[in-house]
Structure formats: structure tokens, C-alpha cells
N, C-alpha and C positions, 0 to 999 in steps of 0.2 A: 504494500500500500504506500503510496506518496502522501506524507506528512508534513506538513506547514508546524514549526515551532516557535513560538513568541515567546523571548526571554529563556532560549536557548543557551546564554550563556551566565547564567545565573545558575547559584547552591544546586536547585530543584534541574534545571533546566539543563545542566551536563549529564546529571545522570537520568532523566527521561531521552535524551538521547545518545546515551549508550546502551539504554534498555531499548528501544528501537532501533536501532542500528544491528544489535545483536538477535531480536529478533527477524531480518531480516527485510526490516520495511528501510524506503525509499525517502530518507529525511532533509528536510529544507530548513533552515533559521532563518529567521527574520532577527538582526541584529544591528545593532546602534552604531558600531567601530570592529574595526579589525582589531582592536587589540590582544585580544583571546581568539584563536583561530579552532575551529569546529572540525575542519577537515581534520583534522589529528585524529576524533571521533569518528569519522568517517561519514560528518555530514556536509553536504552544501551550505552557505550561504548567501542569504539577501539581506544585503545592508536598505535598512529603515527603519522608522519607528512607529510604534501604535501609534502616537497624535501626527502621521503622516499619512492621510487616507492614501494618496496616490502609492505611497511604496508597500502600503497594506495591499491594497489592490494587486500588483506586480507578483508579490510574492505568495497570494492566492491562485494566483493562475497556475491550470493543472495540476493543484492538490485534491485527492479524497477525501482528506480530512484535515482538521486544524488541532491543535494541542494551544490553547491561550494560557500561556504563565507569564506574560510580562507584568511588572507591577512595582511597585517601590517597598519596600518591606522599612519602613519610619515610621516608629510611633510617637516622632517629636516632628514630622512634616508639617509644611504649609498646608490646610486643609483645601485650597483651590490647587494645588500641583496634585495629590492626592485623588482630588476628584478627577482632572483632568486626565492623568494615567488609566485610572482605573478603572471609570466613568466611561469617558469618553471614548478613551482607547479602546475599551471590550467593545463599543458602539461601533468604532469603524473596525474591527478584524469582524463582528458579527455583518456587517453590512457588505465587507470586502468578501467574504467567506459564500454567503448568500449570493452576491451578483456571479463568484467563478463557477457556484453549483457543488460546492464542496458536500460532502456527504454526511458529516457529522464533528462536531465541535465538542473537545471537553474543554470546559471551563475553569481555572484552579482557581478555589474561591476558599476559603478559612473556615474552621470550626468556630470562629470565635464571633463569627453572625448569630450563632445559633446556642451555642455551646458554653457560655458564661451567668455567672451567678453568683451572689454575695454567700450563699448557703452551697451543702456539697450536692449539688440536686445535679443526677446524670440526664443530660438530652438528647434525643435523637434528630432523624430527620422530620418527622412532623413536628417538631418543638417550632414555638413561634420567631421572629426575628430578635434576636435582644436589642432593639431599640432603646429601650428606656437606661439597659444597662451601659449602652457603650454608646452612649450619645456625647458625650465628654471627647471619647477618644474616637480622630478623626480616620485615623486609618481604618478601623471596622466599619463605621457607616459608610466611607468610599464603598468599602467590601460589597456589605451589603446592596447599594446600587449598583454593583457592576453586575451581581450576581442575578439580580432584576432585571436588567438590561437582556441578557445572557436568554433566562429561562421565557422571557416574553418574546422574545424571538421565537423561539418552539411556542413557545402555546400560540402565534401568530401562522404558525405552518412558513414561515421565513425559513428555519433550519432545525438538522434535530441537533439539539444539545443535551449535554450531561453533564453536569455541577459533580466536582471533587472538593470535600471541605475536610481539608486534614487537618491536625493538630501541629503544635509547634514540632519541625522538622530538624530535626536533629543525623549526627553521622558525621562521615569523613567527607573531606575536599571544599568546606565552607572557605572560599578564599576570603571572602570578603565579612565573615564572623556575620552575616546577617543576623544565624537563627542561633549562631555559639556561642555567645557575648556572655550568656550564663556561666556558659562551661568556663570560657575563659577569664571570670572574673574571678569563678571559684577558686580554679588551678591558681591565681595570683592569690591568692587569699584575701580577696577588695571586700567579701561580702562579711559584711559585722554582725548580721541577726539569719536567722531562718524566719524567712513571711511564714506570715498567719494561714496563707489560703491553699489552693491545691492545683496541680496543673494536669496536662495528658500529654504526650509526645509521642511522635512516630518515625519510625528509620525513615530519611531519606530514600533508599530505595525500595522501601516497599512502598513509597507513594511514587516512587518511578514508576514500577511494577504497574500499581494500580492503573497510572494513564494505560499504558499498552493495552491490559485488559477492558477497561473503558472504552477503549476503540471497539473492540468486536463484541464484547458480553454488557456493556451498560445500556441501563434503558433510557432515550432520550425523553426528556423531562424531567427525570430523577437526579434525585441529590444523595449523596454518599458521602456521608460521614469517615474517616481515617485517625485512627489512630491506635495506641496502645492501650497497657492499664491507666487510670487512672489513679494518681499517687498524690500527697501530703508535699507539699516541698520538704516538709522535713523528711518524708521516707528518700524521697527524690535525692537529698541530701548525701541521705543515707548513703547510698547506690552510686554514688559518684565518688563520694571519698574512698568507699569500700577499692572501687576498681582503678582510683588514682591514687592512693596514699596519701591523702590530703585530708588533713582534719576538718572536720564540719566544727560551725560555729557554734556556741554550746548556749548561747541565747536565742530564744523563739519569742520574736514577737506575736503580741495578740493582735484582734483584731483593731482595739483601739486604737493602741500602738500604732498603730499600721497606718492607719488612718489621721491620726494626727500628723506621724511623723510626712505623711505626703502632704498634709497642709503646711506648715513647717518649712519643707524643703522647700516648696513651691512659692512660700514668700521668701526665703532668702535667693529666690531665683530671679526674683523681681527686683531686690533693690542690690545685685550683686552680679547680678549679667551672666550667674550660671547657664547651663545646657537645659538643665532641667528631666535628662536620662532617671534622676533619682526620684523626684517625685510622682512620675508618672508610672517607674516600674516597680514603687511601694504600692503605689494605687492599684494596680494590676495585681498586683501579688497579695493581694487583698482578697480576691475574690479566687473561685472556683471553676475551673474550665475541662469540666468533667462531660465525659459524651460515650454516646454506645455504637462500636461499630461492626456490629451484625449484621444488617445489613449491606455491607459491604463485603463481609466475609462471605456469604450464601449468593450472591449476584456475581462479585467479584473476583471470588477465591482469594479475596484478601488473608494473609496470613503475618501479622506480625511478626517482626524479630523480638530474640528474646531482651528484654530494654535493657540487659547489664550487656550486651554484646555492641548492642548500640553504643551506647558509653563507653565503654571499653574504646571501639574505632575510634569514634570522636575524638577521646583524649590522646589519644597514641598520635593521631594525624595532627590535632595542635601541635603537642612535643617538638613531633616532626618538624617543625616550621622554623627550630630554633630556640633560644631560651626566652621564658616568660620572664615580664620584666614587670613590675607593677606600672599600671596607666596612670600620666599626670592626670586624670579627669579628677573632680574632686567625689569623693565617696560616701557616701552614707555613714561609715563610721569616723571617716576622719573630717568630715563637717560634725560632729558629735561632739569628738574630740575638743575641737579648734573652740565648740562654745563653753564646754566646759574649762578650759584653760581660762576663756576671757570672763569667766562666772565665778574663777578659784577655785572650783571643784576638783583640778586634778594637777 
């Protein structure tokens, strides 16, 4: 089959195309720069971008099918670049896809439209949009309209599409730490508490895996949830020290905690011209992003990896990279720090 790939050269997007490539299909990218070359993989590329209908267009023609992974993975973005990518871009590969006559579209769209909650409540695919939840945070509402974009197209008879909403995507060959930022703050030892809340994570290549299968065995219209167990960040904790020798932090915030400390952080961000990476991902780490994916296993022959094997790669492929060095950004424990010194307390 001839494959169309957006955001072919992103974490997700190398290895959905060496899962196609090895299965024997016919793969194209649609890519921003030569900087990363695809033929290494054994795919083609087309240089453009999602907010470029015309090279959308270009690089639809004579595909079966599309695989849409292009997207910006910020959860401190501009909310109008955000929409713009996410938005807009699903709207012209949906619109470019449609006029070449392409056969069918998977969508890659996040568990975390659906899949979020202050309590440990697990969701599936009929669970409703968590609008209320992640109204705050722009990059899931982008999500969720791209993902409406996507599936309104099929219910339109425009094209068949299939929504993939995996979980935080974990593994080896993150070059640019989109989804490892976790891992690698832990292996530096940056992180001063264990959050309060819970998460889910799923190998990168078993959500490679899934597009492939999405091609021939997904139903279009349907949404497929992805991921693992669902764990505690402290068991999460657990599982990472265990398999890097790296001691877990031995304070567990609560919920309030949590919640303060991101209002907190969030005003010294204001009059101190921080990032703000810390207030937002106490806020997150606040809540619970718990989801069931059975249906993905009985449709998809989804089969997770075991999650210590995952972690296991992951860390090894950091390693790999050379020595960790702790990041200037400023940290959740050493903004702690810095007030208790100017308070006398330490």
C-alpha cells in the first residue's frame, strides 16, 4: 500500500515508518526540512507543511492512504500556533486526502481529550470530551478540535477515518525528549516530590504497531484508545528507579500541595519571567489520566509491552546520548529552596 506520513520525522513518526516500511508498504513523508533524512528508513520524501495546503495536496497524490501525526507536542504553546497546526493542518491533509481519493486516514489524536480526571476514574472511548477538564490547557483542546475536524469528515462521507488516542508515548530514539522530559529529569535527579495524581503510558512502538494495523483492521469512524497499565506516579516512580538505579524522591505530595504549589509557581512566573514548564506540569500531575484499552486490543490486536521493558529502552537510549548533566531551567525544588533561604528557613 502507498502511504502518505505527516510528521514522519518526529519520536512517533520514525518509528511508524519503520513499522511500514518493514511491513512492506510503499511510504511517502511529508516533511518541513531535510534535516533528518527518511530514506535511511527506506522512505521517500515530500518536503511541506500541514499549514501548506498546496504541498499537502502534492504529497497526497497517489497515496491509499494517509497516517496524520504532524502536531507540536507544547504544553506551554501559543494557543493560536497550537490551533493553527493542529486545527487547521488536520483540515487541509483531511481536505488534500479527500480531493487525491485516498482510501482511508488515521488520525493521531491523544488520550488526554478523553482520558483525564481530578479522581482515579478509568475512560474509555465513549467517555465524553474532557472539556471542562483541560480547558486551561491549550494543547488538549487544539487536540480535541483537530480530532472533530478528522471524525466529521467521515460522518460527512468526505473520507473514512480512524482516530488513534494513545497515552503518553514513551521508549527509545526520543531525539528531541518531546515525550522523555520525565525520564530525563528523573535520571538528573531535578524532580523534588512525587505528584499526587496518576498517569498511563504506552511503548512507542506498539503505537507504531497500532497505525499499521489501523490501516487494514480499524473501523473508520472509530476511536481507539492506547495504552498500558495505569499506575500512581509514585508506583510509576517506583519502576523507573527500580530499572535505573536512581533513587525516587521520598516526599509525595498531596493533592493540595499540588495545587497550590502550581498556583505559586505560576505567580513567580509572572513577576520573574520564568518558563512556567513547572506550574503547569504540577497542574497536570495533579490529576489522573487513567483509560481502558480493550478495545483496541480485540479490533487491533493491540498488545502492550511489558512497561518495565519500556523503561528499561528508554533509559539505556538516554544514557546513550552521553552524560546527564542537570538542566539550568529552574526546578520545582530549587525555587523551594531559593524561598526558603530568603525566608531563613534553611
Amino acid at each position: 500500500m502507498k502511504v502518505l506520513v505527516t510528521g514522519g520525522t518526529g519520536f512517533l513518526g520514525r518509528h511508524v515508518v519503520r513499522e511500514l516500511v518493514g511491513a512492506g508498504h510503499e511510504v511517502r513523508a511529508l516533511v518541513r526540512n531535510e534535516s533528518y533524512s527518511l530514506q535511511r528508513e527506506g522512505a521517500s520524501q515530500h518536503t511541506g507543511d500541514v499549514l501548506d495546503p498546496e504541498s499537502v495536496r502534492a504529497a497526497c497524490e497517489a497515496q491509499e492512504a494517509v497516517i496524520h501525526l504532524a502536531g507540536l507536542v507544547d504544553h506551554q504553546g501559543e494557543p493560536s500556533d497550537l490551533y493553527h497546526v493542529h486545527v487547521e493542518g488536520t483540515r487541509h491533509v483531511v481536505n488534500a486526502a479527500a480531493d487525491a481519493g485516498v482510501g482511508r486516514m488515521v488520525h493521531m489524536s491523544s488520550s488526554g481529550v478523553t482520558a483525564v480526571s481530578t479522581e482515579p476514574d478509568i475512560f474509555n472511548e465513549t467517555s465524553p470530551y474532557a472539556l471542562e477538564t483541560v480547558r486551561r490547557w491549550p494543547y488538549y483542546l487544539s487536540k480535541i478540535f483537530a480530532e472533530k475536524v478528522a471524525l466529521e469528515a467521515h460522518a460527512n462521507g468526505k473520507l473514512p477515518v480512524i482516530v488513534l488516542n494513545p497515552s503518553l508515548l514513551l521508549g527509545p530514539d526520543d531525539e528531541r525528549f518531546s515525550s522523555s522530559d520525565v525520564i530525563m529529569r528523573f535520571l538528573r535527579r531535578e524532580l523534588a516530590a512525587v505528584p499526587p495524581g496518576g498517569l498511563n503510558f504506552v511503548d512507542v512502538r506498539d503505537c507504531a504497531r497500532a497505525c499499521r494495523s489501523a490501516l487494514s483492521e480499524g473501523r473508520p469512524g472509530e476511536r481507539y484508545l492506547l495504552g498500558g497499565p495505569n499506575m500512581t506516579f509514585g508506583a510509576f516512580f517506583e519502576l523507573l528507579g527500580r530499572v535505573s538505579d536512581v533513587p525516587v524522591p521520598t516526599f509525595t505530595a498531596n493533592r493540595r500541595l499540588g495545587t497550590a504549589t502550581a498556583k505559586f509557581l505560576g505567580g513567580l512566573e509572572a513577576v520573574g519571567g520564568l518558563e512556567g514548564d513547572e506550574s503547569v506540569a504540577y497542574a497536570m500531575a495533579s490529576h489522573f489520566w487513567y483509560l481502558d484499552a480493550n478495545k483496541a486490543r480485540r479490533e487491533l490486536n493491540f498488545r502492550p509491552t511489558n512497561p518495565e521493558a519500556t523503561l528499561r529502552d528508554a533509559v539505556k537510549w538516554i544514557r546513550s546520548r552521553g552524560p546527564l548533566e542537570r538542566s539550568e531551567k529552574a526546578t520545582f525544588g530549587g525555587l523551594i529552596r531559593d524561598v526558603q533561604r530568603l525566608l531563613g528557613r534553611a
